[in-house]
C-alpha positions, 0 to 999 in steps of 0.5 A: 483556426481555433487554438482548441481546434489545433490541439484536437487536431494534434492528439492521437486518436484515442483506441476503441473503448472496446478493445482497451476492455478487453486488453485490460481483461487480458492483463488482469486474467492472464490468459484469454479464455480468463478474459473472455470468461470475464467479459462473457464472450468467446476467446475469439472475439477477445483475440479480435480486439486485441488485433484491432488494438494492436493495429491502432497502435501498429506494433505488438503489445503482446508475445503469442507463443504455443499458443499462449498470449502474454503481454511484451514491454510495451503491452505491459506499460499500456496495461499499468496505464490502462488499468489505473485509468479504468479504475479512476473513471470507476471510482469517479463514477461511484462518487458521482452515482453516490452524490449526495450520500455516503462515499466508499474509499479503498485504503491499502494498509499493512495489517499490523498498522491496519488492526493496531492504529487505524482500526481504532480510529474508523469511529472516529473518522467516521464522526469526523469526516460523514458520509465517508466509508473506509474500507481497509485493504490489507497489503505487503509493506512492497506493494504500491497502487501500480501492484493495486489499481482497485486500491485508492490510497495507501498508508505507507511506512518509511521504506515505501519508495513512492514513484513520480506519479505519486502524491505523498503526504507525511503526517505521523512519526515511524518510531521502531524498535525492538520489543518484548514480553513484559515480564521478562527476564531484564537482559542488559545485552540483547545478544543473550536474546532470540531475535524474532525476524519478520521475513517482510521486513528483516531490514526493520534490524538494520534499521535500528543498529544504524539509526541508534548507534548501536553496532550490530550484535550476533543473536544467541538465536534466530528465528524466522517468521513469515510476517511482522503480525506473527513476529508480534505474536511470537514475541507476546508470548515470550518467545523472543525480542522482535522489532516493529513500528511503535504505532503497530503496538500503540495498545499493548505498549499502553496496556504493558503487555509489551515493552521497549527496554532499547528504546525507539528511533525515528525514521525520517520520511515518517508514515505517509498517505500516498494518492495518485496525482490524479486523484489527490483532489478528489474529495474522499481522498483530500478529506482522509489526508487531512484528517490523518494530518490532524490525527498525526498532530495529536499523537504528537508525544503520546508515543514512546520517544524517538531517542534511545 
């Protein structure tokens, strides 16, 4: 017999199509009246799939209880897979239907890298790479593209921690440091100053401490803020001293609305582009890598220097 014919022998059957559709629906709405809204059917022949997918497999993916149906262990692993599958076959659907013509690329950013560096750069990119368009997706400095099936690829900072599945690449120095109002009164110790903590990235202090030499100071005063953009803000306008990415204030580092009196430090991993493994040779996705390693290249210098 055929080696081929040996190795379909050997492979599971795959499940219907239809009921993958379904479980998919139920995994992202979380309910089955969502799904079956979605999917513009009864919540009764959602269930029907369901059955007919769990007995393919022949145990439980999901826990049904009070009459609510949420996913188990299992169901949850089938549904991360599942869902990054469906997105894979959308997107390569996309670039076949679009052959020939402009190619759309979802890329998750954290907002403060989104509107500071990236932003920009699109003319550039888009003189650089035609017929790719980049549309930028917002996200936490956590999130990874498990959380974001839709997403395509992500820029991510020195604490994003890419699973086995991920393809990362660095290409661009992660200098952070403490800033302020320029103008300010020049405070040779930081602990006369308002620290202006960033709740989704209140490590950022640490960090510094750690990485300079410095030993951690108590703060005359604290104050806490939802996110690094409102940080940034707070600090422009003389609030206090915040702590953040130099490529998150390029431009106002330039312009001398804000300063680095302490200087910045470096972390090792640098700000990577991260694809799944599937995808990283797909066109769109090794097009944008290597422009952002060539656009990491030229930066080299152009920023504050890395030491205090």
């Amino acid at each position: 017999m055929p080696t081929d014919d040996l190795l379909l022998k050997s492979q599971r059957p795959l499940p219907p199509l239809n009921a993958l559709r379904a479980f998919d629906a139920l995994a992202r709405c979380g309910s089955l009246r969502a799904a079956a809204i979605e999917l513009g059917v009864v919540p009764g022949a959602v269930r029907q799939q369901l059955a007919s997918l769990e007995e393919h497999f022949g145990f439980a993916l999901l826990d049904r209880e009070s009459g609510r149906v949420t996913l188990n262990p299992a169901g949850q692993r089938l549904a991360d897979a599942v869902g990054v599958a469906f997105a894979i076959v959308s997107r390569a659907a996309e670039e076949i239907s679009s052959s020939g013509s402009t190619v759309r690329l979802r890329l998750g950013v954290p907002m403060p890298m989104a509107s500071a560096w990236l932003m920009p750069r699109l003319a550039a990119l888009s003189s650089a790479v035609p017929g790719l368009e980049v549309d930028i997706i917002p996200v936490a400095v956590t999130q990874s593209l498990t959380d974001r099936p839709e997403i395509d690829a992500l820029i991510v900072g020195g604490e994003y921690r890419p699973l086995p599945d991920i393809s990362a690449t660095a290409f661009m120095a992660d200098r952070f440091g403490p800033v302020l109002a320029a103008g300010q009164p020049s405070l040779v110790d930081l602990a006369d100053m308002t620290a202006l903590i960033a709740r989704n990235v209140p490590y950022l202090w640490d960090g510094w401490f750690r990485e300079s030499g410095n030993p951690p100071i108590r703060f005359r005063k604290r104050i806490e803020v939802d996110d690094l953009t409102l940080a940034l803000s707070a600090a422009r306008s003389g609030l206090g001293v915040t702590i953040a990415p130099a490529a998150s204030i390029e431009a106002e580092l330039a312009s001398g609305a804000l300063e680095a009196p302490f200087g910045f430090v470096s972390r090792p991993t640098g700000y990577r582009f991260c694809c799944r493994i599937a995808d990283r040779d797909r066109k769109p996705i090794a097009a944008l890598r290597t422009w952002l390693l060539a656009e990491g290249l030229n930066l080299e210098g152009k920023l504050p220097s890395a030491a205090v």
